[in-house]
N, C-alpha and C positions, 0 to 999 in steps of 0.2 A: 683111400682118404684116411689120413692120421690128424687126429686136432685138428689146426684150421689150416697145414700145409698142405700141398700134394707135391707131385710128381710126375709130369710128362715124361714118357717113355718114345726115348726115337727108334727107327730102324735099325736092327745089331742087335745082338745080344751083349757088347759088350759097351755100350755108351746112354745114357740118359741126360736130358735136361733137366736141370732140378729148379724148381720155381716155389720158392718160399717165403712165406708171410717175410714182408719187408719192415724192419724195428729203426728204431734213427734213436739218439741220443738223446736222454734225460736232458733239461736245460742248464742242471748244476756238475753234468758228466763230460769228461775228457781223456781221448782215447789217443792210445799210439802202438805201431807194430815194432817190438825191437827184439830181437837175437830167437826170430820163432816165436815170440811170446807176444801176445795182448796186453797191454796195462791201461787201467783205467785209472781215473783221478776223481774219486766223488767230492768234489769241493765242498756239498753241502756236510759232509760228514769229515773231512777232511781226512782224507784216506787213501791208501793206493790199492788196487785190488787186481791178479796177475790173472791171465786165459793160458793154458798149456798150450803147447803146438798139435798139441791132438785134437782140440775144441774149434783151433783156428780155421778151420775149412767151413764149419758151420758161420761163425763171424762173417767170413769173409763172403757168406751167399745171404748174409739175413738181413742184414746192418745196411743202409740205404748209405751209400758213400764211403764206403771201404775202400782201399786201397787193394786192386785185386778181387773185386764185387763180385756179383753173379755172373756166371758161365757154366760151361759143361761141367760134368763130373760123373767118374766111373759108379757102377752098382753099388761096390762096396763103399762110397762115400755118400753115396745116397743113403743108406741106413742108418751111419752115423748122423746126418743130417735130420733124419727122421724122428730120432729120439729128441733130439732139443732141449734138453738138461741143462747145458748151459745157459742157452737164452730163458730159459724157466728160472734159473737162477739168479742171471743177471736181472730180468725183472721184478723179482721179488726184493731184489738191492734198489732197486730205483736206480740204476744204472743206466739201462734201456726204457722204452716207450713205444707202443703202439698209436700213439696220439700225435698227430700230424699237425694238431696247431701249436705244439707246444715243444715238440723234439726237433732237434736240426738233424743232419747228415753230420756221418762220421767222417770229415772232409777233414789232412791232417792242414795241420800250423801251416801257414806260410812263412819261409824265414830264412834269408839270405846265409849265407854259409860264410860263417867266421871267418875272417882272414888277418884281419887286425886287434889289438891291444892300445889300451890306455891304460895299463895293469903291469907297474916296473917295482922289482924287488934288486939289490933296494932301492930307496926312493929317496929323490934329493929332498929337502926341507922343503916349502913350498912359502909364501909370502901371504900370508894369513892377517885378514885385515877382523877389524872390531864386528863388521855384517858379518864376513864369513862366519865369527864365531856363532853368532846369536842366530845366524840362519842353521848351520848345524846341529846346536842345541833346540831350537825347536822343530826340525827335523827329526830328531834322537826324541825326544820328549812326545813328539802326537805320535810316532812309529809303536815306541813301547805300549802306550797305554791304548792304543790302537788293538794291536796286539794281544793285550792282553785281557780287554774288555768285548773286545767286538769281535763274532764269527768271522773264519777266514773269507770266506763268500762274500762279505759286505765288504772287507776290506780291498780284496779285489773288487770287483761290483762297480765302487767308488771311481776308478782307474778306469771305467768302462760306458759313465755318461757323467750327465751334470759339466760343471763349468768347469772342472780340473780336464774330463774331456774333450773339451771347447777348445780351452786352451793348448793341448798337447795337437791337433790336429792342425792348428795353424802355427802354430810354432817352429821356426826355420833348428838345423842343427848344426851346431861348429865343433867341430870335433877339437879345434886346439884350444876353445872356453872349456867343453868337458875334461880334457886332460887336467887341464890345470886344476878345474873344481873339485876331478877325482882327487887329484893327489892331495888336495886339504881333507879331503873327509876321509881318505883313509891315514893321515898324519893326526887328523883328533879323534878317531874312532876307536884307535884303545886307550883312552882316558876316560872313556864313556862303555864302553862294554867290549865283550871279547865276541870279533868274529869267527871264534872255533864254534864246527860245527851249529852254526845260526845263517847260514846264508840266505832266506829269507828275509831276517831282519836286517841283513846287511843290505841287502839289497832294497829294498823297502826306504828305509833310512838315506841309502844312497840317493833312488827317484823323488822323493821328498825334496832333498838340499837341492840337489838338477834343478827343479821347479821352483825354486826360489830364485833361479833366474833363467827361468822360462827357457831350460833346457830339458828335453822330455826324450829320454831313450826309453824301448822297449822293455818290460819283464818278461824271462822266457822261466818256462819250468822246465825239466829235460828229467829223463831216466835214463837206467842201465840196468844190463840183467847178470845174474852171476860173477857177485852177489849183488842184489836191490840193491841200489841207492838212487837217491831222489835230489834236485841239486835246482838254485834259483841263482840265473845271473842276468845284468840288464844291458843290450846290446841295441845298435843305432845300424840300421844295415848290415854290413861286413865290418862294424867295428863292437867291438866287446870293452865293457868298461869295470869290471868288476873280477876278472880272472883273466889267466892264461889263454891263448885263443885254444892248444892242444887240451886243456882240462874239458874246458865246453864242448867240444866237439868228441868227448868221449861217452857224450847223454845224447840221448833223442827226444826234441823238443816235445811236450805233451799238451802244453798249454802258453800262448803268448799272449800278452794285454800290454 
């Protein structure tokens, strides 16, 4: 007996089943496996936090919904499992949880695989009427001070009940009104600010104008590892409206809303 794990022992000397305290997800935490590595997304701190490939055998027996959950594992990974450093860590991050009314499973994203673009460089001029304007200005306008005043959490949060929810769940999608709506908001969106390095805001700003005419595509987050980077595009099934379909598909989704 170690802590509150153990350790069933089967017949061999050279296999064990390993049966350990099962941990699920903080309800502000979001998790994904990429390039050997663990990444987590604490929203509520708004932060990304990496697992080495050396911790991930432990993840991947402790964590309730892991991709590659519990199963067998030799002697020598039972020890490592034993120490639990990590999960000792991650729960002092508020990462993980012990608390079953309050953590989910570490179940990933669900989310169709890019194949298409509404995202053309360059881009013809588009036919920009007096709403368009005034719906992108105040799109650009509640995004910023959105942003700038309100934790990340609530901002997403928002995208995830109440009546903007309502509305995005019954809401039909046309992909050739989105094209065209992208192609205005990326023809007035740098007069209004610079999408270098902001793809949050961009995309934010984007689902906003959408929603002004009750076109509602998905927000994904995605990673990459070596080197980190962290990337926010908004996509409608197998269509992507805010980048290249080969850029997106070089992250792995961490978090969709």
């Amino acid at each position: 007996m170690t802590g509150s794990g153990w350790m069933a022992v089967a017949d061999g000397p050279h296999f064990v089943t390993c049966i350990m305290p099962r941990y699920l997800l903080a309800p502000h935490s979001y998790v994904c496996e990429v390039g050997g590595y663990g990444v987590f997304l604490d929203l509520k701190h708004d932060k990304y936090t990496a697992v080495t490939p050396e911790d991930m055998l432990t993840l991947r027996t402790s964590v309730e919904g892991w991709v590659g959950g519990q199963r067998g594992c030799t002697n020598d990974d039972a020890s490592t499992l034993l120490e639990g450093s990590v999960i000792d860590t991650l729960l002092q991050e508020g990462l993980l949880t012990g608390d079953r009314s309050s953590g989910r499973p570490a179940t990933p994203p669900r989310l169709e695989e890019p194949t298409i673009s509404t995202w053309e460089f360059p881009r013809p001029w588009p036919l920009i009427t007096t709403r368009d304007l005034r719906n992108f200005i105040w799109s650009w306008a509640t995004t910023t001070l959105r942003l700038r005043a309100i934790p990340i959490r609530y901002v997403i949060n928002r995208l995830r009940k109440g009546e903007f929810y309502q509305r995005r769940r019954s809401a039909s999608f046309d992909i050739e009104n989105a094209r065209r709506l992208t192609a205005i908001h990326f023809a007035l969106q740098p007069a209004f600010y610079s999408a270098k390095d902001a793809c949050l805001r961009n995309s934010l700003t984007l689902l906003e104008f959408l929603a002004t005419y009750d076109v509602y595509p998905t927000c994904v987050f995605g990673v990459t590892i070596e080197p980190f980077a962290a990337h926010a595009w908004l996509q409608h099934g197998p269509v992507v409206l805010t980048d290249p379909v080969d850029d997106v598909n070089r992250f792995t989704p961490i978090m969709v809303v």
